[in-house]
Residue, then its C-alpha position, 0 to 999 in steps of 0.5 A: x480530548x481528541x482534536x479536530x488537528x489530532x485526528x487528521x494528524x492519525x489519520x494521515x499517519x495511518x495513511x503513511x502506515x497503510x502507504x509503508x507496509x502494504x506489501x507486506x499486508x499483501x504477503x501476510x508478513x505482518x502480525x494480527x495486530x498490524x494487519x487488523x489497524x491496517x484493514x480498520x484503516x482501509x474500510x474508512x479511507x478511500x484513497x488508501x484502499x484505491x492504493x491498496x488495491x491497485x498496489x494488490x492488483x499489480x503485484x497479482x499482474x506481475x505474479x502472472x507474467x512472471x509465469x509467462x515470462x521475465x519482467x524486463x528490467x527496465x519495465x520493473x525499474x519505471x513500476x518501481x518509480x511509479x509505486x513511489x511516486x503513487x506513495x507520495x513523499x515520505 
């Protein structure tokens, strides 16, 4: 029997997951299996996929520009600070 307790504890450790690896969901570096738990989670967790999807749309912006021109290091630096503090504490 699953609890109330144990499915919120999945639950946020899916999240943790989805949070963990997803950038390497967006470079299709994982294996099916990991892809498909992480897309299950995806299509019943709202904060997640608005993660996700924003974490998709920057790394497409920064594909972008890179083609235009070079991300400043000190741009790069406050994304980076940025995308960890959107992932929360670890």
């Amino acid at each position: 029997m699953v609890t109330r307790t144990g499915k919120m504890r999945e639950h946020k450790d899916n999240c943790t997951e989805v949070h963990d690896l997803s950038s390497d969901l967006i470079d299709g570096d994982l294996d099916p299996n990991t892809t498909g738990r992480l897309s299950s989670h995806l299509d019943v967790c709202p904060p997640c996929t608005a993660f996700f999807n924003t974490l998709r749309h920057t790394v497409r912006l920064i594909g972008a520009s890179r083609s235009q021109r070079k991300m400043p290091p000190s741009a790069l630096a406050r994304l980076r600070v940025r995308l960890a503090q959107a992932r929360g504490p670890q």
